[in-house]
BAPANU-465232 format. One record per residue (C-alpha): residue in one letter; x, y, z. Coordinates in steps of 0.2 Angstrom, whole numbers, padded with zeros to 4 digits, always signed. Each point is the difference from the previous one (the first is absolute). Example, Ala and Ser with C-alpha at 12.3 -4.5 7.8 and 13.67 -1.06 7.14 Angstrom:
A+0062-0022+0039
S+0006+0017-0003
// end
This chain:
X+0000+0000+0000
X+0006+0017-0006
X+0005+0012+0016
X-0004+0015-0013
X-0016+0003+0000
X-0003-0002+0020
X+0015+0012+0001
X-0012+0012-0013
X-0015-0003+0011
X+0010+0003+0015
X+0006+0018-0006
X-0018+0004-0003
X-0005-0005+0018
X+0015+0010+0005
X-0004+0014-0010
X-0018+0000+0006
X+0005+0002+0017
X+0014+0013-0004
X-0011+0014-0013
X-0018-0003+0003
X+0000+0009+0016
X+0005+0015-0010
X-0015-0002-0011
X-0012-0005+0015
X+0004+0018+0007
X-0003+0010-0016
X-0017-0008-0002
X-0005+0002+0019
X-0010-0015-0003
X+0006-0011+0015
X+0014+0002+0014
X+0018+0002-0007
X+0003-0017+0012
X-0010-0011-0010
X+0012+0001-0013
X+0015-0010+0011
X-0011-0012+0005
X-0003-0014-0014
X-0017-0005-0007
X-0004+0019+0008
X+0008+0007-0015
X-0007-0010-0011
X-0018+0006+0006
X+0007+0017+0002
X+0004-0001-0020
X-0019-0006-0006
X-0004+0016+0010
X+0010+0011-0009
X-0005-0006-0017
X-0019-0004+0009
X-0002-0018-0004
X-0009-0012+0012
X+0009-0009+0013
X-0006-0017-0005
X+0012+0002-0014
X+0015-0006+0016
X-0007-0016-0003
X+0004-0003-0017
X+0016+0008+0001
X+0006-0011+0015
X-0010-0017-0005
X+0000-0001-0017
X+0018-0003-0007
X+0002+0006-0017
X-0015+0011-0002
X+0007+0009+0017
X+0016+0006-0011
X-0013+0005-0016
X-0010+0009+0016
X+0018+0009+0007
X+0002+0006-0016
X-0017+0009-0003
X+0003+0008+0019
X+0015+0008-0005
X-0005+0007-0016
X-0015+0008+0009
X+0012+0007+0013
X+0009+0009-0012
X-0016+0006-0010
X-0005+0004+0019
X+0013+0011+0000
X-0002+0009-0017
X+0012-0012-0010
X-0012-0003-0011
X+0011+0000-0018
X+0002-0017-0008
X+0017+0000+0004
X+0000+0004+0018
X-0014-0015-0001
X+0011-0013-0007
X+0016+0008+0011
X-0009-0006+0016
X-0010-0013-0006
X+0014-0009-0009
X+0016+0007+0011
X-0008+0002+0019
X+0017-0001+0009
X+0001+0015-0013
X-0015+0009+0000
X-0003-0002+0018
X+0013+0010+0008
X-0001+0013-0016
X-0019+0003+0010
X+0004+0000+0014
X+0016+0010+0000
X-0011+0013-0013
X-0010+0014+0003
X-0016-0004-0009
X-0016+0006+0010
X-0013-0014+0007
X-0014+0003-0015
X-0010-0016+0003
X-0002-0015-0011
X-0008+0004-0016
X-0021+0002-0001
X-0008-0005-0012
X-0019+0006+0005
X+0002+0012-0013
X+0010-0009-0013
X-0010-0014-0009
X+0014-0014-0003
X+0004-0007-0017
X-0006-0018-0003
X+0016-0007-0002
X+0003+0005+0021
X-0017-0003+0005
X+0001-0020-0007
X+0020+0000+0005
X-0006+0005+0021
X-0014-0011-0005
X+0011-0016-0005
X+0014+0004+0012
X-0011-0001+0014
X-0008-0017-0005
X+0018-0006-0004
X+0004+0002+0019
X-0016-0004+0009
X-0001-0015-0011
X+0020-0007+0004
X-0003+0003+0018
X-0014-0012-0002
X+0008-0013-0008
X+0017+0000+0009
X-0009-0001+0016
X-0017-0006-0001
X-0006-0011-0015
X+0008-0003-0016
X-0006-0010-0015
X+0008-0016-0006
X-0004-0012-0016
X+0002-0019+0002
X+0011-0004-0015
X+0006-0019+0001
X-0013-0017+0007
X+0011-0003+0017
X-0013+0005+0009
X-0014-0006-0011
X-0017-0005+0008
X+0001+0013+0014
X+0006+0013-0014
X-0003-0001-0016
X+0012+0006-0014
X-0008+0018-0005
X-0007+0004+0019
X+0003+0018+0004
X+0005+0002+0019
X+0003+0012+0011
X+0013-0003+0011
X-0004+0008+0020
X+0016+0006+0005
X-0005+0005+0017
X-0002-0019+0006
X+0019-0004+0004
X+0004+0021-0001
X+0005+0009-0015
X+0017+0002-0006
X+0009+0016-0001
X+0007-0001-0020
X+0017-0001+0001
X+0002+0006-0018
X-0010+0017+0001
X+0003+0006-0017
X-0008-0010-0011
X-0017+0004-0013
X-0014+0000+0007
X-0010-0015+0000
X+0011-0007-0010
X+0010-0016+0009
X+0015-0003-0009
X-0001+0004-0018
X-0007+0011-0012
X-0015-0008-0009
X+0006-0010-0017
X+0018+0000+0006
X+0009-0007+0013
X+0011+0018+0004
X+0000+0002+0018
X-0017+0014+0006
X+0011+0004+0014
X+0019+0007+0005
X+0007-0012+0013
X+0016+0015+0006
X-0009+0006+0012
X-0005-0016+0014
X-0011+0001+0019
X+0004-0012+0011
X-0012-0015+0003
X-0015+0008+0012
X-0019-0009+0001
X-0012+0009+0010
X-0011-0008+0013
X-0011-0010-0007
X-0017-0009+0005
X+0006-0018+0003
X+0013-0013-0003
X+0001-0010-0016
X-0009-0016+0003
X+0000-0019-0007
X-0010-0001-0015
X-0001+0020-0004
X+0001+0003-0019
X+0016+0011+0003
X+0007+0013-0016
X+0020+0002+0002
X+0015+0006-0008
X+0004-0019-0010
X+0016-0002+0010
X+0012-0005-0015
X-0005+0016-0012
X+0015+0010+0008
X+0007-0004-0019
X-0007-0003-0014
X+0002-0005-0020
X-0005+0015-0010
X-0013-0009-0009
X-0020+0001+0000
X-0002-0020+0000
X+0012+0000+0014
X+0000+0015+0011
X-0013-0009+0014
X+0010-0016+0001
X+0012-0007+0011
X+0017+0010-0005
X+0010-0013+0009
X-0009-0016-0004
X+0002+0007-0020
X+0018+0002+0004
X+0003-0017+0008
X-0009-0007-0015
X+0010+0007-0013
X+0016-0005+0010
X-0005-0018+0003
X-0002-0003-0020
X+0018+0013+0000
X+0005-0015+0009
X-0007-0014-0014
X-0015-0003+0010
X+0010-0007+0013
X-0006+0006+0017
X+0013-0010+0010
X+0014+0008-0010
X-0009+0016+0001
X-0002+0001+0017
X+0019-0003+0004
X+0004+0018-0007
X-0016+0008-0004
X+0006+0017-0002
X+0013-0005-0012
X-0016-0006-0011
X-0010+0017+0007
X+0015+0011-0004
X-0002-0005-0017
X-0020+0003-0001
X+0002+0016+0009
X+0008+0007-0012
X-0007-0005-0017
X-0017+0005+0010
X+0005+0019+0002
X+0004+0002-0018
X-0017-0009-0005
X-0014+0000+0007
X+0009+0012+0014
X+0000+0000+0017
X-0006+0014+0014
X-0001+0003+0018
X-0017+0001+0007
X-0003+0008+0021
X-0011-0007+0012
X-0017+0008-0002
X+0003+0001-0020
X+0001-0018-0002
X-0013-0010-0006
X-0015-0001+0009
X-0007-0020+0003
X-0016-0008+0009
X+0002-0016+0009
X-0009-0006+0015
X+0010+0001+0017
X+0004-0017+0006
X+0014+0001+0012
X+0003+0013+0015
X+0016+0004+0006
X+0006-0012+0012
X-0011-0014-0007
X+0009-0018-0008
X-0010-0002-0014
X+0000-0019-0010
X-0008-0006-0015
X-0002-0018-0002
X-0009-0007-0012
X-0010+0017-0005
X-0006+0002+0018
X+0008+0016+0010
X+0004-0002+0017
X+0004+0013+0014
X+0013-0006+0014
X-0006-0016-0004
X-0020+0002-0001
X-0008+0000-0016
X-0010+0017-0006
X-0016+0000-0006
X+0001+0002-0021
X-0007+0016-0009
X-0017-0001-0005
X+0005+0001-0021
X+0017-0009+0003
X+0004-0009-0018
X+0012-0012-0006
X+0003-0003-0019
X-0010-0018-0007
X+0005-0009-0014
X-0020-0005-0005
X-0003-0011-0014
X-0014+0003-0013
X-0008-0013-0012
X-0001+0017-0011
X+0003+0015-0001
X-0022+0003+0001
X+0004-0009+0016
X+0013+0014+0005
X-0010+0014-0006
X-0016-0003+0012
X+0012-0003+0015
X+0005+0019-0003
X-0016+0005-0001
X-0005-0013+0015
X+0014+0008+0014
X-0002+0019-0009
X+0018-0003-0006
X+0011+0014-0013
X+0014-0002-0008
X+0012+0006+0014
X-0006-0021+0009
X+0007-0008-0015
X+0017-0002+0000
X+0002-0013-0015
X-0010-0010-0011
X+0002-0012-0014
X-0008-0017-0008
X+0008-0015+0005
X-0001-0018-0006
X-0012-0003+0016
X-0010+0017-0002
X+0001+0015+0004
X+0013+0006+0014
X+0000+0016+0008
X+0009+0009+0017
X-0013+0010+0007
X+0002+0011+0018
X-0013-0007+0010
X-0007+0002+0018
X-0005-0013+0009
X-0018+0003-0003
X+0003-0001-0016
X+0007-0016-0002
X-0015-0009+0011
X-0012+0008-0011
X+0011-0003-0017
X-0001-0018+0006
X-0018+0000+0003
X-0002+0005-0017
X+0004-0014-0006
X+0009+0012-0015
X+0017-0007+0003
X+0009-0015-0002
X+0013+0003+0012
X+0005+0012+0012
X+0020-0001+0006
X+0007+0014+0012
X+0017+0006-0006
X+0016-0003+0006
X+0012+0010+0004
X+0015-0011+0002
X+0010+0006-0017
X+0004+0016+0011
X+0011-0010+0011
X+0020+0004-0001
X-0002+0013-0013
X+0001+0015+0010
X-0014+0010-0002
X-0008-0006+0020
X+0007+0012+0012
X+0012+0002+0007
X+0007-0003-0017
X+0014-0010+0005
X+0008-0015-0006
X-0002-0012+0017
X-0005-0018+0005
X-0015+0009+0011
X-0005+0012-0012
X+0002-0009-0018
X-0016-0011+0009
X-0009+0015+0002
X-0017+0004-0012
X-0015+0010+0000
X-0008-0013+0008
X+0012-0006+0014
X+0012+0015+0005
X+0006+0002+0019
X+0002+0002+0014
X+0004+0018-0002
X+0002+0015+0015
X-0009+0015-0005
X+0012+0014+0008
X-0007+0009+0013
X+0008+0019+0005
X+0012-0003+0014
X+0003-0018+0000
X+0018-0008+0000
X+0003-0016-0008
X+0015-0009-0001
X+0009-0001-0019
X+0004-0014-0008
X+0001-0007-0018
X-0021-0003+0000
X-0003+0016+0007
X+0013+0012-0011
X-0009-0009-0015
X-0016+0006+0006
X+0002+0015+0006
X+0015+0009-0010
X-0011+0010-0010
X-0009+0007+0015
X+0017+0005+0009
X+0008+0006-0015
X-0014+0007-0013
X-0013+0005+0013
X+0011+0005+0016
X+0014+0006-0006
X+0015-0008+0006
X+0013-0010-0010
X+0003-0019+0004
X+0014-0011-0004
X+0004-0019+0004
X+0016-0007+0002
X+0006-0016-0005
X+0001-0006+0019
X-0017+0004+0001
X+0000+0018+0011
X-0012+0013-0004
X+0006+0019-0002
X-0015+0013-0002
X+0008+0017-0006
X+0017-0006+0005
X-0004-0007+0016
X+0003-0017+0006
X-0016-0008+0009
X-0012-0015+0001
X-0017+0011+0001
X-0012+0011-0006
X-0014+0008+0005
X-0013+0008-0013
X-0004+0019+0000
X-0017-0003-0008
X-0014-0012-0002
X-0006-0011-0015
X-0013-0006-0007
X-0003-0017-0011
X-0013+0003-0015
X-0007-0013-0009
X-0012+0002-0015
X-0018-0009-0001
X+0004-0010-0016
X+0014-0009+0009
X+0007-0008-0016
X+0002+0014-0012
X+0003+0014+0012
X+0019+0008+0002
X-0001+0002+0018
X+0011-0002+0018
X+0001-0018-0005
X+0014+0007-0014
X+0007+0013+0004
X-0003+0004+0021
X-0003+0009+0012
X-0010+0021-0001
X+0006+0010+0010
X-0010+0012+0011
X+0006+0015-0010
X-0006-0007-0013
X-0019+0000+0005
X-0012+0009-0009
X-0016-0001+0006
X-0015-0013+0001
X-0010-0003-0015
X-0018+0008+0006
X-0013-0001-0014
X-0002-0002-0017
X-0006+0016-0009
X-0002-0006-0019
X+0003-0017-0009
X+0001-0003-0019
X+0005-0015-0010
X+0011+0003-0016
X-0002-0011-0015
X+0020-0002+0000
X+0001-0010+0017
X-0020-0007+0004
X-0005-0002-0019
X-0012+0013+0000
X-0001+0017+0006
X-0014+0008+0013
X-0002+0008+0018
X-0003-0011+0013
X-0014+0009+0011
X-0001-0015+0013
X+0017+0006+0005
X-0003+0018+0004
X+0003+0006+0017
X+0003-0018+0005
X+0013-0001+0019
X+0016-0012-0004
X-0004-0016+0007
X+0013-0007+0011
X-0004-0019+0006
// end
């Protein structure tokens, strides 16, 4: 993080502090005090220039607009004081450190803000107050209240349907502070059409989340910063997925698709994908709150041991109860494809079920995603021939089940059998060892900052410093999507962080199918102003 701009911002403060007094006592509109005392001043200024004092809010909650706010302030000091020219408008507007002290040091009289009773404003300022006004009131909202979020992808399907419009409630676990204030508004992290940045990441605020209503809690459909999206492949086909996963991918078959080999020197392999990748497609940094934003269901709490065996999650050794719409992928066999087309209509299936169909010697064979009440009433159909759950056993040793290590213990692992894993907790020590460096490396390095190396002798230094513990300076989360086997999830690539956390999905607002991904296009109106179901 870039110490300029704070040390900028600072000056400001300090010049605040050292010059508005001046001003305070040429426009007798408060005590000459109240301009040595912070926040004072500030109020002392929307006297001067008679704004509301409300407007303190926005200038000390709202990061980004509050700079586009400060801004407005000082250029209605200076027309407060008869610098009214476009030049002396743009000197304190664009230069404050400048313009400030040229005020207050001046002799310009107190005239009062410019009236406009008696001037009827052009069309162009009336619409710009108009639409600046909305533009602030509105990001307030959404930063700290509710802000809208489309389902893009099936891992949640059944409890969310691809083309659900949500809105996400912020004020559940306590909004976030943005820690990259200057940014387009209402714009996340790229300019429609494109995939340029909608936001300058030089000047950075330090991780804050305001108090908040409750604690996230098992089975909440949680949005979050998608942990791996600090990097990502400038690509549109590949901008939402898993940066390292693609990587390790690319290196394995850099490696002759030996994953053994690779995984003696991976980054001799990565080395080479790295940089073939930042000539084409290219490759770019992303912060925290500009990352992509994902919807899973929360499934692990911090300080929970969480298991899967044989599909079933269990928490410190009890089984959980299943959400309601929980799906796994079929392979269902038809005698035709007639057969297949009334099963679709039977269950109320779209396109984004089916993820393969063809005409085999025996039939029809198709891999639906299915819930489990759809399966009993597919088989009382009597529609199908057969009706297979699939397995997930080709995943095992390839490297793509977290913690993405090539292990004895975790080369058994699957989407359907992973554990037991410890969900970190804030504050808790544990002692390290091969098991636990593999699982929680990423966490100590990535998301806590610190540097870790192992020696040969099997010792542990953590920035530089020998020792055989760690404790964790935040808590995590585990986050699971409903359609368990075709959702990219904890399962692959670990553990979200608290900072992370977004909000909870509240309500559905809108739903629309497109003919692209269901097969034909329409609103859904059963889904309107429908609650996100949780178990």
């Amino acid at each position: 993080m870039s110490l300029i701009p704070w040390i900028l911002l600072g000056l400001i403060c300090l010049e605040h502090l050292i010059f508005i007094p001046a001003l305070i006592k040429r426009s007798g509109v408060a005590p000459v005090w109240h301009g040595y005392v912070p926040v004072l001043n500030a109020l002392a200024i929307l006297k001067i220039i008679e704004r509301p004092w409300y407007w303190l809010i926005f200038l000390f909650f709202v990061p980004g607009i509050n700079l586009l706010m400060l801004t407005i302030m000082h250029v209605e000091l200076g027309i407060a004081f008869g610098r009214r020219s476009t030049k002396a408008q743009w000197l304190i507007g664009a230069l404050p450190w400048v313009g400030l002290a040229q005020l207050s040091m001046g002799t310009d009289k107190y005239v009062g803000p410019r009236s406009w009773r008696k001037v009827k404003k052009g069309v162009f300022r009336e619409w710009g107050e108009a639409l600046l006004w909305a533009t602030v009131v509105a990001s307030a909202f959404r930063i700290y209240s509710f802000e809208p979020f489309t389902i893009p992808t099936g891992s949640m399907e059944g409890s969310m349907l691809v083309g659900d419009y949500l809105f996400v409630n912020k004020l559940s676990y306590g909004p976030k502070v943005p820690q990259t204030p200057f940014t387009l508004p209402f714009v996340h992290n790229a300019l429609p059409g494109s995939l340029t940045p909608s936001y300058t990441s030089w000047f950075s605020l330090p991780y804050l989340r305001l108090p908040g209503l409750r604690e996230v809690e098992r089975y909440d459909a949680v949005v979050f910063s998608f942990p791996p999206g600090d990097s990502i492949f400038v690509d549109p086909a590949l901008v939402g997925h898993d940066y390292y996963g693609l990587l390790r991918s690319e290196g394995i078959r850099e490696a002759g698709g030996n994953i053994e080999r690779f995984s003696k020197n991976p980054e001799l392999y990565l080395s080479e994908v790295r940089k073939r990748a930042m000539k084409k497609p290219g490759l770019t940094a992303r912060p925290i709150d500009k990352k992509e934003n994902y919807v899973k269901r929360c499934i692990g709490l911090p300080g929970d041991s969480l298991s899967v065996i044989d599909r079933q999650v269990y928490i410190n050794g009890v089984a959980i109860d299943n959400p309601v719409h929980l799906q796994y992928e079929y392979r269902v066999l038809f005698s035709s494809p007639m057969k297949f087309a009334n099963s679709m209509k039977l269950l109320d299936l779209t396109n984004v079920d089916v993820n393969s169909k063809q005409r085999t010697n025996s039939g029809f064979s198709t891999q639906l995603n299915l819930t489990n009440s759809e399966v009993v009433k597919l088989e009382e159909s009597g529609l199908a021939l057969n009706i297979e759950i699939m397995s997930t056993m080709n995943r095992k040793g390839t490297l793509v089940m977290f913690p993405n290590t090539f292990d004895t213990e975790f080369n058994e692992w699957t989407p359907d059998d992973i554990g037991p894993v410890y969900i970190p907790k804030k504050g808790r020590n544990i002692n390290l060892n091969a098991r636990n460096i593999a699982m929680y490396r990423r966490v100590i390095t990535a998301f806590e900052g610190h540097s870790i190396k192992e020696n040969y002798d099997g010792t542990v230094l953590i920035d530089g410093e020998l020792t055989s513990t760690y404790t964790f300076e935040q808590s995590y989360y585990w986050m699971m999507g409903d359609n368990r086997h075709n959702s990219a999830d904890s399962r692959m690539w670990g553990f979200v962080p608290e900072d992370h956390i977004i909000g909870c999905a509240s309500f559905t607002w809108f739903s629309k199918q497109n003919k692209a991904q269901h097969g034909e296009s329409k609103i859904r109106w059963n889904r309107m102003f429908k609650t996100v179901q949780g178990v």
